[in-house]
TIRO-292654 format. One record per residue (C-alpha): residue number from 0; chain; x negated, y negated, z negated. Coordinates in nm, 3 decimals, always signed. Each point is the difference from the previous one (the first is absolute). Layout:
BEGIN
@nr NUM; kette A; x X; y Y; z Z
...
***
This chain:
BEGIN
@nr 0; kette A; x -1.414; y -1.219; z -3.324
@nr 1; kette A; x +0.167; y -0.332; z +0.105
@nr 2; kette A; x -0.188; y -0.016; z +0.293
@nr 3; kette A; x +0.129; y +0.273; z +0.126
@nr 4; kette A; x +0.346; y -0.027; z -0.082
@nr 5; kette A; x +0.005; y -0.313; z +0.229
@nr 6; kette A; x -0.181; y +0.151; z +0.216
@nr 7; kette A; x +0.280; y +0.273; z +0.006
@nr 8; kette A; x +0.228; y -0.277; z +0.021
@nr 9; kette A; x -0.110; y -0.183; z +0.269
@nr 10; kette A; x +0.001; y +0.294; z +0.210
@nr 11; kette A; x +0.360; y +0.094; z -0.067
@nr 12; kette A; x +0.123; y -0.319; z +0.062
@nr 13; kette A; x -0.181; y +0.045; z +0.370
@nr 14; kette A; x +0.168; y +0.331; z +0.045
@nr 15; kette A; x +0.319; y -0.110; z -0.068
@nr 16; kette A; x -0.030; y -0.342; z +0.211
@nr 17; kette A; x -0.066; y +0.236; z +0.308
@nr 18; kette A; x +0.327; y +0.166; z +0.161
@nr 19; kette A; x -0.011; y +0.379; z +0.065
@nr 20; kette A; x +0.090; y +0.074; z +0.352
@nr 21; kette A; x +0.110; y +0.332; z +0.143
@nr 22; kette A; x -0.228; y +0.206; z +0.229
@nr 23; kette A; x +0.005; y -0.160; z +0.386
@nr 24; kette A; x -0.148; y +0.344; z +0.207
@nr 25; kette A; x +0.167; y +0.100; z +0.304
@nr 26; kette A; x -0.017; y +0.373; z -0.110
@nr 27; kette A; x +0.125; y +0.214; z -0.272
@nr 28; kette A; x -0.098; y +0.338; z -0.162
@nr 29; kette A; x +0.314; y +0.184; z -0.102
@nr 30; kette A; x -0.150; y +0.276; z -0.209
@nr 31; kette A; x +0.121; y +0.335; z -0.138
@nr 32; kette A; x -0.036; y +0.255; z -0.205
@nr 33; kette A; x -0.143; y -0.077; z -0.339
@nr 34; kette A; x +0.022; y -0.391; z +0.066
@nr 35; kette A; x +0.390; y +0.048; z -0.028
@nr 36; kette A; x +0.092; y -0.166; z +0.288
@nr 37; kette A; x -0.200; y -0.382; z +0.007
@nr 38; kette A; x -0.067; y -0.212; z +0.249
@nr 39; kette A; x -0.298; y -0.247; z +0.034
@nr 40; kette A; x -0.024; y -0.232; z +0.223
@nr 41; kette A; x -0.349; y -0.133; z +0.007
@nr 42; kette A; x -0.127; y +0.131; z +0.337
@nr 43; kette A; x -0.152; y -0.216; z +0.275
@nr 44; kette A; x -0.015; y +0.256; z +0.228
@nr 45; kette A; x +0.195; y +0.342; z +0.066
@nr 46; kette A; x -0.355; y +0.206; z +0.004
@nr 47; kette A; x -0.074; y -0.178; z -0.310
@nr 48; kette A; x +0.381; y +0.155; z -0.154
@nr 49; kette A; x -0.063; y +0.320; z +0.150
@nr 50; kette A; x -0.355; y +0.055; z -0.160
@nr 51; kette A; x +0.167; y -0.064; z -0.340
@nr 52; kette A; x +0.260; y +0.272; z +0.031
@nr 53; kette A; x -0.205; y +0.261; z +0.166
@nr 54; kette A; x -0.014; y +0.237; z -0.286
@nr 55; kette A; x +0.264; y -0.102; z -0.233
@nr 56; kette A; x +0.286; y +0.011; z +0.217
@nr 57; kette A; x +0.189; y -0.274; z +0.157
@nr 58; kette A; x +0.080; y -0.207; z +0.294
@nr 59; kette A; x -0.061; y -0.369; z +0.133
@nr 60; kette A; x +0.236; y -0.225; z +0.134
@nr 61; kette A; x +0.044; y -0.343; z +0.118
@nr 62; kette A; x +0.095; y -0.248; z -0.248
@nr 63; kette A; x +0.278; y -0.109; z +0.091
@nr 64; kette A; x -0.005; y -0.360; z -0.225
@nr 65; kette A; x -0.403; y -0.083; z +0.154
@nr 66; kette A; x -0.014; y -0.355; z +0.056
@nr 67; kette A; x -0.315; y -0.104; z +0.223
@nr 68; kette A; x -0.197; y -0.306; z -0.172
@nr 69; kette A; x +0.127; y -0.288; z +0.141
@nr 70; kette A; x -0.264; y -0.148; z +0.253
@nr 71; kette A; x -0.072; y -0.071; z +0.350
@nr 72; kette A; x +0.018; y +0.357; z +0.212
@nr 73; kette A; x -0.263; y +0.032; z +0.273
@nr 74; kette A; x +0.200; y -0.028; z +0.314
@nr 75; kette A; x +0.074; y +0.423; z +0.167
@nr 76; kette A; x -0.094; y +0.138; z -0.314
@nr 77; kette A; x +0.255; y +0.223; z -0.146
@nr 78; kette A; x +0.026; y +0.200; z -0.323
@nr 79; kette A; x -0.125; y +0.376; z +0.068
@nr 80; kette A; x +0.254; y +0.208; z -0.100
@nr 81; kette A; x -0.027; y +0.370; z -0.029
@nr 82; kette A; x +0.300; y +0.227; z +0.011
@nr 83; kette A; x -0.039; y +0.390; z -0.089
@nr 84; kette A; x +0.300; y +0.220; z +0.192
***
């Protein structure tokens, strides 16, 4: 029993040294319907969005706060960006 409430507590203690950081995906699902209105933005790609809300309603947009990791770009590379109209 007190192994494994140090064992509890060591783990806790790592969980709470390690800072939560918000979702970094350049698109968002916007759903509707039943979901109330909630956005995710966890999506690496907008195909990836899309085949999330196919079926429950809902849109995908850019996220409009994505910040790139920082590292060295390949040089003419550019982000693909896909626009719906």
């Amino acid at each position: 029993m007190r192994r494994s409430l140090l064992v509890l507590g060591i783990l806790a203690g790592v969980a709470a040294a390690a800072p939560a950081q918000a979702q970094n995906y350049p698109w968002c699902a916007q759903y509707s319907g039943n979901m109330g209105g909630a956005m995710n933005c966890g999506f690496t790609s907008f195909d990836q969005c899309m085949a999330t809300v196919r079926g429950m309603g809902g849109f995908c947009v850019e996220n409009n706060t994505y910040q790139p990791p920082a590292g060295p770009r390949a040089s003419g590379s550019s982000p693909r960006r896909r626009h719906d109209h």
